[in-house]
C-alpha positions as CSV (number, residue, x, y, z in Angstrom):
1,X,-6.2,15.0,-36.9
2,X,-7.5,18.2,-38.1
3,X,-7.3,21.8,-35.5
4,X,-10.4,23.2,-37.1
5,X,-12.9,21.7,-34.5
6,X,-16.3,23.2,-34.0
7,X,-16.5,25.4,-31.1
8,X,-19.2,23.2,-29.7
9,X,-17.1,20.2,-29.7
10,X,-14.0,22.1,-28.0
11,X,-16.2,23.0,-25.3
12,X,-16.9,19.6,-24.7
13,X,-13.5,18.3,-24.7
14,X,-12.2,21.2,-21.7
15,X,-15.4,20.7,-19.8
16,X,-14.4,16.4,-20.0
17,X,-11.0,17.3,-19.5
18,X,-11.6,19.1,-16.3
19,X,-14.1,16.7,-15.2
20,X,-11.9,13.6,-15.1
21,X,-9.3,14.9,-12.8
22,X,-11.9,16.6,-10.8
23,X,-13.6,13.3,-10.2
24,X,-10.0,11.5,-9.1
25,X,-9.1,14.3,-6.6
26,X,-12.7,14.2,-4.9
27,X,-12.6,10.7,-4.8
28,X,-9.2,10.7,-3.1
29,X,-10.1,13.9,-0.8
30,X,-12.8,11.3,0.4
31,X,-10.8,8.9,1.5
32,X,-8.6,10.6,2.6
33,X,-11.1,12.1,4.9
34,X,-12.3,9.0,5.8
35,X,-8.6,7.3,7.0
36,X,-8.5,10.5,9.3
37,X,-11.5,9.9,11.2
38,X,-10.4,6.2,12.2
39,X,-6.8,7.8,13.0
40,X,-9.0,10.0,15.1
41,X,-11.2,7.3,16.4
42,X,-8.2,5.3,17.4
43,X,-6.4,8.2,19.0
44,X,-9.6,8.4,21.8
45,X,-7.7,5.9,24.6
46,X,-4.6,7.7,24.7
47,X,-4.5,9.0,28.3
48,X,-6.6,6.4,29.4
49,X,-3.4,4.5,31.6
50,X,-2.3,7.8,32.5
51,X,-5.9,8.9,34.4
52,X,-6.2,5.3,35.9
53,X,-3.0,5.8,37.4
54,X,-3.8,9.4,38.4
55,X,-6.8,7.8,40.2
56,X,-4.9,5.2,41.9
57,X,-2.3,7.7,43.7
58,X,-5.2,9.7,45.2
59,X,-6.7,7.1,46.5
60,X,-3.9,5.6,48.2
61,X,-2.7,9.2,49.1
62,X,-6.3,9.1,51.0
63,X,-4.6,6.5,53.1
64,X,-1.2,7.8,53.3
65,X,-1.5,10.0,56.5
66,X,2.5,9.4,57.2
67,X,3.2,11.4,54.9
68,X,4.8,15.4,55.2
69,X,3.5,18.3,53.6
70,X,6.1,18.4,51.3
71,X,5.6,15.2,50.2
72,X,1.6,15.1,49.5
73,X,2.3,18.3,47.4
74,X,4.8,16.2,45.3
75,X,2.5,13.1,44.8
76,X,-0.6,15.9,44.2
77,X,1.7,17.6,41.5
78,X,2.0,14.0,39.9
79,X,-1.5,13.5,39.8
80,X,-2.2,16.7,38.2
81,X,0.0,15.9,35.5
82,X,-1.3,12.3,34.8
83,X,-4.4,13.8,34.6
84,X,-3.7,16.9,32.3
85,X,-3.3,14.1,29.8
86,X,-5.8,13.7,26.8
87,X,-5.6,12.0,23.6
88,X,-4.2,15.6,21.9
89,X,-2.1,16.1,24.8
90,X,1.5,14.1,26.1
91,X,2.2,13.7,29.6
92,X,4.3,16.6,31.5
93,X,6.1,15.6,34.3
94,X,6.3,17.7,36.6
95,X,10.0,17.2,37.8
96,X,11.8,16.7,34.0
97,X,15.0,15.2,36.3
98,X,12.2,12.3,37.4
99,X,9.5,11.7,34.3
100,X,8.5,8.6,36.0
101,X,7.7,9.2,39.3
102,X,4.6,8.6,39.4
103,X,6.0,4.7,39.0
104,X,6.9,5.1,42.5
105,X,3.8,5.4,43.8
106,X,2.5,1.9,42.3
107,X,2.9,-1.5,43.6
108,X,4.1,-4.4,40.6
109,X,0.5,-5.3,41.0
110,X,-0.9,-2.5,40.1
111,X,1.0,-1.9,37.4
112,X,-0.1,-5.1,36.1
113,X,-3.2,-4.3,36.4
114,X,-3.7,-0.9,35.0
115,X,-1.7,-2.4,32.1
116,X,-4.2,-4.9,31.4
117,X,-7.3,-2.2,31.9
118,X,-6.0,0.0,29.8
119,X,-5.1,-2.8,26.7
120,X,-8.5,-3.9,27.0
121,X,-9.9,-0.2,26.7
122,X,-7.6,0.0,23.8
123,X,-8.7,-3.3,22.3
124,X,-12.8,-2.5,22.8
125,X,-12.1,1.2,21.3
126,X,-10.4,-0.2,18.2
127,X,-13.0,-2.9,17.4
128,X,-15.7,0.0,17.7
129,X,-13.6,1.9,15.6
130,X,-13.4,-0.6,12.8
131,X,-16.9,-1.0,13.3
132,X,-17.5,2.9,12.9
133,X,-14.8,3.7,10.1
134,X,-14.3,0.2,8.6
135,X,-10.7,-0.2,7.3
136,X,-11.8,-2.2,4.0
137,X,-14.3,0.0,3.1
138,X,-17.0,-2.3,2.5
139,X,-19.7,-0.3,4.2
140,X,-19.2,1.7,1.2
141,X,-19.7,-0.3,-1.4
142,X,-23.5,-1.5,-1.7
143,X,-23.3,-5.5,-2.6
144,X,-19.6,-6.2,-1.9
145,X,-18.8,-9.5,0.1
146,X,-18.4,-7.8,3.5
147,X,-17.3,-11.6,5.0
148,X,-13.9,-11.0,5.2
149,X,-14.5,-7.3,7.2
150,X,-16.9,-9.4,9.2
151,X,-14.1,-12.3,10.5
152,X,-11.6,-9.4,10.7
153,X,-13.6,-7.6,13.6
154,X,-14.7,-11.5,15.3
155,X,-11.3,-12.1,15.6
156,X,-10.7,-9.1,17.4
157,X,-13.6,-9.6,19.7
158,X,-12.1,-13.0,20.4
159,X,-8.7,-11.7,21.1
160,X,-9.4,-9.4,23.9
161,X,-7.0,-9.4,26.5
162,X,-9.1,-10.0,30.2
163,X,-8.0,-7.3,32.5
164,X,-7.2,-6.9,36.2
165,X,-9.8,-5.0,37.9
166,X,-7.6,-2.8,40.1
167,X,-10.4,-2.5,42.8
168,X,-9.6,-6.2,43.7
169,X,-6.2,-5.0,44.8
170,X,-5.6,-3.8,48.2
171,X,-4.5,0.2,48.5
172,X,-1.8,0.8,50.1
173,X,0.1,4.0,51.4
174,X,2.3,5.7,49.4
175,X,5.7,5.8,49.8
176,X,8.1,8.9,50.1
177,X,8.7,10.1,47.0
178,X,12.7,11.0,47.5
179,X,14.6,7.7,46.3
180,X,17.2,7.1,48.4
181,X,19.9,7.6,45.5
182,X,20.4,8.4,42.0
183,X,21.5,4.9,41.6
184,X,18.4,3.0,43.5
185,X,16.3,5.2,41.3
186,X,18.0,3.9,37.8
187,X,17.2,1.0,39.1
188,X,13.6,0.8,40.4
189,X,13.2,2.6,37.2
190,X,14.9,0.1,35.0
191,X,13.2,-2.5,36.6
192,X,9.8,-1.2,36.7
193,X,10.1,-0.8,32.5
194,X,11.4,-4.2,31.6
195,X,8.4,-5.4,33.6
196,X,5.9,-3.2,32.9
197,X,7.0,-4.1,28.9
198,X,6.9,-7.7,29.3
199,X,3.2,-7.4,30.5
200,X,2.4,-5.0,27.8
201,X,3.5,-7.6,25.5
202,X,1.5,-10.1,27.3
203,X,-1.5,-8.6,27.4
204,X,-1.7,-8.6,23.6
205,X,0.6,-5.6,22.6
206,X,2.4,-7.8,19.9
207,X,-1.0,-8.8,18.4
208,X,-2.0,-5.7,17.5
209,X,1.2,-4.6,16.2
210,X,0.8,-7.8,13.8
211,X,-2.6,-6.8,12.7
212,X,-2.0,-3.2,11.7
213,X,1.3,-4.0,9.9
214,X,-0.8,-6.0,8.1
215,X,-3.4,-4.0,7.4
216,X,-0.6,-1.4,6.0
217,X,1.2,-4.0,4.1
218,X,-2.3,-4.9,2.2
219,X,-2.9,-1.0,1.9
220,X,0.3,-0.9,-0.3
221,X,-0.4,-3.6,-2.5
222,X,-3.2,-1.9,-3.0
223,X,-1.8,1.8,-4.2
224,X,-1.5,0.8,-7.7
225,X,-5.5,-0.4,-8.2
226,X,-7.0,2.8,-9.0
227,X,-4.5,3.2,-11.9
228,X,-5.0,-0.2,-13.3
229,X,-9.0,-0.3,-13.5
230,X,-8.1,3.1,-15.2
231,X,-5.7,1.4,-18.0
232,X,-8.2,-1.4,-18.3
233,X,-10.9,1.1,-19.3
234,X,-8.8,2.9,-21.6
235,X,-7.5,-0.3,-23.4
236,X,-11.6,-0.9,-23.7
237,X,-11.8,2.2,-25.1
238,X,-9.4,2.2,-27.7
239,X,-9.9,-1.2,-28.8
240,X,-13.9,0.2,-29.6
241,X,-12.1,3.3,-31.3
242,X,-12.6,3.6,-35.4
243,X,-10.7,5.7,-37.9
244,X,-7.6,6.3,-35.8
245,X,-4.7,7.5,-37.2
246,X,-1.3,5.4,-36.7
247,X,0.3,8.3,-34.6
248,X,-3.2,8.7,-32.7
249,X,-3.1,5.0,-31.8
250,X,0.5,5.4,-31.1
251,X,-0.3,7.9,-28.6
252,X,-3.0,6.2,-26.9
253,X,-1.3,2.9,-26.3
254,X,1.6,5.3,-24.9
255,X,-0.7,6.7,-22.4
256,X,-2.1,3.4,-21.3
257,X,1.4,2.0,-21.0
258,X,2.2,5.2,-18.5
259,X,-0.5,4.6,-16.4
260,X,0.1,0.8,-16.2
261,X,3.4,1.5,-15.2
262,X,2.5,4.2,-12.3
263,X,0.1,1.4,-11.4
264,X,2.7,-1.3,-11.1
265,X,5.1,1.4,-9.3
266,X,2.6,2.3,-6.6
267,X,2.2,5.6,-7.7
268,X,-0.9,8.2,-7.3
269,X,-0.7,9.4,-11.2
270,X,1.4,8.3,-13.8
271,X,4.0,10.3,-15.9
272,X,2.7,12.3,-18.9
273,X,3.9,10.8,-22.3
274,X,3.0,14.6,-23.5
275,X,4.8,17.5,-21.4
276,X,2.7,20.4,-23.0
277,X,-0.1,18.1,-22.6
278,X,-0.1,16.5,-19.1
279,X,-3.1,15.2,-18.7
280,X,-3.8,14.1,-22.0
281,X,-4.5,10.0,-20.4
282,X,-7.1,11.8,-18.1
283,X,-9.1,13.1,-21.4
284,X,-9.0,9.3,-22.6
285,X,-11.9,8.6,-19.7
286,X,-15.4,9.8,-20.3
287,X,-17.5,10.7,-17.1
288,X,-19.2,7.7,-17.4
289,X,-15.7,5.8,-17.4
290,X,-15.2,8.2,-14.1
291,X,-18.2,7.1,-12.2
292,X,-17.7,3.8,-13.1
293,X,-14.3,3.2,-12.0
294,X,-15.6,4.9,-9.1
295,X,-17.8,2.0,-8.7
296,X,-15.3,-0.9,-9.4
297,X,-12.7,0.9,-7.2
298,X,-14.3,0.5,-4.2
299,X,-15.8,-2.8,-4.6
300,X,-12.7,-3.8,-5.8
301,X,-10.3,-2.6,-2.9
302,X,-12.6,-3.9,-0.3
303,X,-12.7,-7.3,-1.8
304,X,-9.1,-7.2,-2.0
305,X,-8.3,-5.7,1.3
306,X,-10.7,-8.3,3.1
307,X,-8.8,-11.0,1.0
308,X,-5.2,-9.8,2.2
309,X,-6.1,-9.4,5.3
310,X,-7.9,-13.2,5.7
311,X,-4.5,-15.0,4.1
């Protein structure tokens, strides 16, 4: 290939050059943006036990008139703290030697209760999240099969857990909030976790777990996709190419035999065959070949996701 090109046509090639990988780092910045906003979404119950629990210590401090001065401050300074939590923000307690007071103060009952309140708040939040930031991205790709997206929330809505209201439960005064001894406390404590974890269990903990490590182990079969639709566009493109030279051919099947094998690795970009020329497989792509992987990439994914995630 000859190095006296017309100016025009240089232009060209650095203005297509710059394009392509422009075009892969928007389309990545989007959804990246995108996955952040259902993180966010998802992130909205946190605190949510935490303030139901604040609420039921006042109200059975209400009725706890046995209690000293020294006491109510202690139980007040707990429900501060419960409080203080939001879905940024981790609970403080306010006596580090005791983190878990506050367990105290509750009844097995309650517990149960505000356990299976605050997995159904958890449950309702996520399945409105989904709706919002859909996982599979279908919403985002006009004409894609959205079925799969579609039996993936229904079987949410059908799992949800059926909570306790905790106004059907009797308040009670609160007890002193001094245990006894060290020991007692350990175990109280001990007691009140293994509990408390076998009903978070129960109440559909395990489920969920299931369904977003599955949702993640889909997302990583999924890495390498972007890179193959790019290879297959680039084998189109050379197999339509006239009047190559052998060493230009040679070249060209080397780059789409990098960024098959970044595909088939799970990588975000593939190696260049050319170190003073890195992103010689990018300048392979028109624009056109840009906007339309754009295209098949999301129809593609979201198929593919809703697939995975059906099996």
């Amino acid at each position: 290939m000859k190095n006296t090109k017309p100016a025009v046509w240089l232009s060209v090639s650095i203005a297509a050059s710059l394009a392509a990988p422009a075009a892969f780092a928007q389309s990545a910045t989007q959804l990246g943006d995108y996955m952040e906003k259902l993180s966010q979404c998802q992130r909205q119950t946190n605190g949510h036990s935490e303030h139901l629990m604040a609420d039921r210590i006042d109200a059975k401090l209400a009725q706890s008139p046995a209690l000293t001065p020294e006491m109510r401050s202690i139980w007040q300074a707990e429900i501060k703290a419960l409080r203080a939590v939001t879905p940024d923000k981790q609970y403080v307690p306010p006596d580090p030697k005791q983190p878990q007071r506050y367990f105290l103060g509750l009844t097995d009952k309650e517990q149960q209760s505000i356990q299976t309140m605050h997995s159904r708040a958890v449950q309702e939040n996520q399945l409105a999240c989904e709706k919002k930031y859909s996982t599979s991205m279908t919403r985002y790709s006009p004409g894609s099969d959205q079925s799969g997206q579609k039996k993936y929330e229904e079987g949410l809505a059908a799992n949800m857990t059926t909570p306790i209201d905790i106004a059907t439960i009797p308040i009670t005064p609160l007890p002193s909030p001094f245990p006894k001894t060290l020991e007692e406390q350990h175990a109280e404590r001990a007691a009140r976790n293994q509990a408390r974890q076998a009903q978070t269990h129960a109440a559909g903990a395990a489920a969920n777990q299931a369904i977003v490590g599955k949702v993640t182990a889909c997302q990583q079969k999924l890495q390498g996709l972007r890179l193959e639709i790019m290879a297959d566009h680039m084998q189109k493109n050379l197999a339509a190419a006239t009047g190559l030279s052998a060493k230009d051919k040679a070249d060209y099947e080397a780059d789409i035999k990098s960024v098959r094998d970044a595909a088939a690795a799970g990588q975000q970009a593939p190696a260049p065959v050319d170190p003073a020329n890195p992103m010689r497989a990018m300048t392979r792509l028109t624009l056109q070949d840009q906007m339309s992987m754009s295209t098949e990439f999301g129809t593609q994914y979201s198929q593919k996701m809703a697939a995975c995630q059906a099996q």
